[in-house]
C-alpha positions in Angstrom: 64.6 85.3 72.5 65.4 83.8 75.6 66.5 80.4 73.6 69.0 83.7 71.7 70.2 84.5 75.2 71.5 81.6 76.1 73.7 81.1 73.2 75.0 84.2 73.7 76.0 83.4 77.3 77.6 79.9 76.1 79.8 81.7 73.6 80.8 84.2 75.9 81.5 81.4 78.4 83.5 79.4 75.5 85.7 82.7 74.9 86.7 83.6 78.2 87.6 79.8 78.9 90.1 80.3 75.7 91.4 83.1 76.9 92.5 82.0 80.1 93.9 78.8 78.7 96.1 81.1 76.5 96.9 83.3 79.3 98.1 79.8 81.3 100.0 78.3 78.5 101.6 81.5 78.1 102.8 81.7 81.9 103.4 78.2 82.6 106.7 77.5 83.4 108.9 73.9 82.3 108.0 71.2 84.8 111.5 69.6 84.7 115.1 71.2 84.6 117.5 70.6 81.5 119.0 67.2 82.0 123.0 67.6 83.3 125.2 64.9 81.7 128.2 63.5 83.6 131.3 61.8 82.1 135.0 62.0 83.6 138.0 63.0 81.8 141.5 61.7 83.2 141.2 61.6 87.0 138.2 64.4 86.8 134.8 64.4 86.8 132.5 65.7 83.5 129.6 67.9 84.3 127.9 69.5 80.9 124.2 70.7 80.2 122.5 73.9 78.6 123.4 77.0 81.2 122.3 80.5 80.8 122.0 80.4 77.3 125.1 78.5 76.4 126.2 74.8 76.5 128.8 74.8 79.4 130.8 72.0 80.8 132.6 71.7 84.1 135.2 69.7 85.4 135.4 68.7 89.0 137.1 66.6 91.6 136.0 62.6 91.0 133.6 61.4 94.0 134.5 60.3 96.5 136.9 63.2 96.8 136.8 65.5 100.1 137.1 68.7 97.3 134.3 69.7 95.7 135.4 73.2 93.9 135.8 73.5 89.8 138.6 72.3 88.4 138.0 74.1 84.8 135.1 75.3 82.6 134.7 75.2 78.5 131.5 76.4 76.6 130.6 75.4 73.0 127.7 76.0 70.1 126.8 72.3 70.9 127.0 70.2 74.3 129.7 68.4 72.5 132.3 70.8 71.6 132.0 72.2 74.9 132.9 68.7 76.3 135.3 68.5 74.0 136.5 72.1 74.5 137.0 71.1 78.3 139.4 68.2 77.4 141.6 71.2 75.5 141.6 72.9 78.4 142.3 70.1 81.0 145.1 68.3 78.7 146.9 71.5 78.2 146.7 72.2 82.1 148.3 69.0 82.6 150.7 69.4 79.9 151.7 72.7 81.6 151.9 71.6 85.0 153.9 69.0 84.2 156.4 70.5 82.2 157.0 73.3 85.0 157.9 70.5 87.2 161.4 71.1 89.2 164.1 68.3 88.9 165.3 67.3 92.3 169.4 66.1 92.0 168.8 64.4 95.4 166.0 62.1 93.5 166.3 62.4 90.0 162.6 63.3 89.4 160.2 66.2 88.5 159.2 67.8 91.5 155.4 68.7 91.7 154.5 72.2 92.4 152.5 73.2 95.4 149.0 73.0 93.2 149.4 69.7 92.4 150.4 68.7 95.8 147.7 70.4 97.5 145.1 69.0 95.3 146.6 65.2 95.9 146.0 65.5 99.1 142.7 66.5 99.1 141.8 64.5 97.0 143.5 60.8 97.5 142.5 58.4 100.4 145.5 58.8 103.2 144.8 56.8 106.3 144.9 58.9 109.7 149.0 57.7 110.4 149.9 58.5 107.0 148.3 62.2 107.6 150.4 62.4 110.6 153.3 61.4 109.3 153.3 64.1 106.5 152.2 66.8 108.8 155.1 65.9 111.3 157.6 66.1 108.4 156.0 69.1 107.3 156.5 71.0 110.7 160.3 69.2 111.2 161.2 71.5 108.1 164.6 70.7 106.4 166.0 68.8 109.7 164.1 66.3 108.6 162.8 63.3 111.1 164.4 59.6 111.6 162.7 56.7 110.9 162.0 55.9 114.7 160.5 59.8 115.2 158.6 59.4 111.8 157.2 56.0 112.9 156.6 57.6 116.5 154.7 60.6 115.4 152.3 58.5 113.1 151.4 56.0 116.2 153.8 52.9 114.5 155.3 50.1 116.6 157.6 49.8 114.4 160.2 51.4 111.6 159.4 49.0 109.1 155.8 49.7 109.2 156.0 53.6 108.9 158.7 52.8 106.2 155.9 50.7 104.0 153.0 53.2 104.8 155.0 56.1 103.7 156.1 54.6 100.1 152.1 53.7 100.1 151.9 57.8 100.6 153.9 58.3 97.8 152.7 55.8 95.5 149.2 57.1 96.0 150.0 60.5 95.3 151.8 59.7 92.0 149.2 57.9 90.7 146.7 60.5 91.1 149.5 62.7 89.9 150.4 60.6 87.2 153.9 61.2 88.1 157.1 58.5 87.6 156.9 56.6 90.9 160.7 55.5 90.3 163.3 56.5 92.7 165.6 57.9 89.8 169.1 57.7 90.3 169.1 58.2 94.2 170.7 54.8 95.3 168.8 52.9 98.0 165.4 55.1 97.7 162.1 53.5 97.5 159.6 53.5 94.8 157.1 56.0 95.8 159.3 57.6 98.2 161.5 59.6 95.8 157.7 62.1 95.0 157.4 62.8 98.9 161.4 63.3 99.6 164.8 62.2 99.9 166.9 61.0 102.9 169.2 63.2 104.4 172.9 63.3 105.6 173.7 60.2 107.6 175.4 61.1 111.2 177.0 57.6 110.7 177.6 55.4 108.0 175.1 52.8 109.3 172.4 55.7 109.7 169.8 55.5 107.6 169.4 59.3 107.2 167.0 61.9 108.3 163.6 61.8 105.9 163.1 65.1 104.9 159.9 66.6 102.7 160.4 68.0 99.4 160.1 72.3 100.0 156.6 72.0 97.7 155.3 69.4 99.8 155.9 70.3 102.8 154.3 73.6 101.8 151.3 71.8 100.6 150.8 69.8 103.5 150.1 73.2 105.7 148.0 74.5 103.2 145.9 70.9 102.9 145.6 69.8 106.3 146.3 72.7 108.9 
C-alpha cells in the first residue's frame, strides 16, 4: 500500500513538472531580435529587416553624416522586394528632383532646389572657414561679397585661398549631389563654383565681381546652419 503511494506521488510529481514546462515554453519570449540588414543605395544608407509584421526597408543618411532622419521607406512580401521597392522609390526621387532643377542663364546649369541643398550640407564634410564663408554669403543677400570680404569673413590671409576653398565647397556639394560641376557657358567661372553662384557686376573692368549665392542656397544655408 504504502509502496502504491508512492507511485502515486511520483506521477503526480512527473505531471505537474510537465505542465509547468508547457506553461514556460508557452510564455517564453525570443532571446534575440530579428537580425537588421544594412546595404547602401547611391549616396544612402540600406536598413531592411522583418517590422511589425511586414518586411520594411529604410533609407537613411550614409555615416558619418551629422543627419540621422529617414530619407524613404518601402515594404515588400519578401526582405528583398522591399529593398528593391526602396531603390524604386529612391531612383524616382532623384529622377524628380533633378528634373525640377532651375536653369541659371548667369551659369548655364541646373540649379538645386532648397531640399537638396539643405541636405548637402548636412550631410558633406565643410571645414569651419568654408561654413563661414557660405553663411556670410548667405546673410550679404543679392549684394553679394568681394573676394577680400569673402576671404575676411572665413579667417583667410589671402584671396587666393578663400577662392580654392570655395570651388572645394562647390565641388563637394556636387558630388554628393551628383550634379555637373562644370561652369557652363559663364566665361571665367570655376569648376565647382558655378553650383554655389555666379559673380556679379564688376564696378570696374579689372574687378573681379561681387560673389553672390544662388536664391536656393542661400536659403538653404539659414535653414542648415542657423
Amino acid at each position: 500500500m504504502a509502496q502504491s503511494n508512492s507511485a502515486s506521488l511520483v506521477d503526480t510529481d512527473h505531471k505537474l513538472f510537465k505542465d509547468m514546462t508547457k506553461k514556460q515554453k508557452k510564455t517564453a519570449k525570443p532571446s534575440a531580435s530579428p537580425a537588421i540588414l544594412v546595404g547602401a543605395h547611391g549616396r544612402y544608407q540600406i536598413k531592411s529587416g522583418w517590422l511589425a509584421g511586414t518586411f520594411v526597408a529604410r533609407a537613411f543618411p550614409k555615416p558619418p553624416a551629422k543627419a540621422r532622419g529617414m530619407i524613404a521607406e518601402a515594404t515588400g512580401a519578401t526582405e528583398e522586394e522591399a529593398i528593391a521597392a526602396l531603390h524604386n522609390v529612391i531612383d524616382a526621387r532623384e529622377h524628380r528632383r533633378t528634373g525640377e532643377r532651375r536653369g541659371d542663364q548667369q551659369t548655364g546649369i541646373g540649379v538645386p532646389s532648397v531640399e537638396e541643398y539643405v541636405e548637402a550640407i548636412r550631410q558633406v564634410t565643410l571645414s569651419g572657414p568654408q561654413y563661414a564663408m557660405l553663411t556670410a554669403l548667405s546673410l550679404a543677400g543679392e549684394d553679394g561679397l568681394t573676394d577680400a570680404r569673402m576671404a575676411s569673413a572665413a579667417g583667410y590671409k589671402s584671396e587666393a585661398s578663400a577662392n580654392r576653398s570655395f570651388m572645394a565647397t562647390g565641388l563637394l556639394i556636387a558630388e554628393y549631389l551628383s550634379g555637373d560641376v562644370q561652369a557652363g557657358d559663364t566665361p571665367g567661372a570655376s569648376e565647382g563654383t558655378a553650383l554655389l553662384g555666379f559673380r556679379g557686376a564688376k564696378a570696374k573692368e579689372e574687378d573681379a565681381g561681387y560673389w553672390i549665392l544662388h536664391p536656393e542656397l542661400r536659403q538653404a544655408v539659414r535653414l542648415a546652419l542657423f
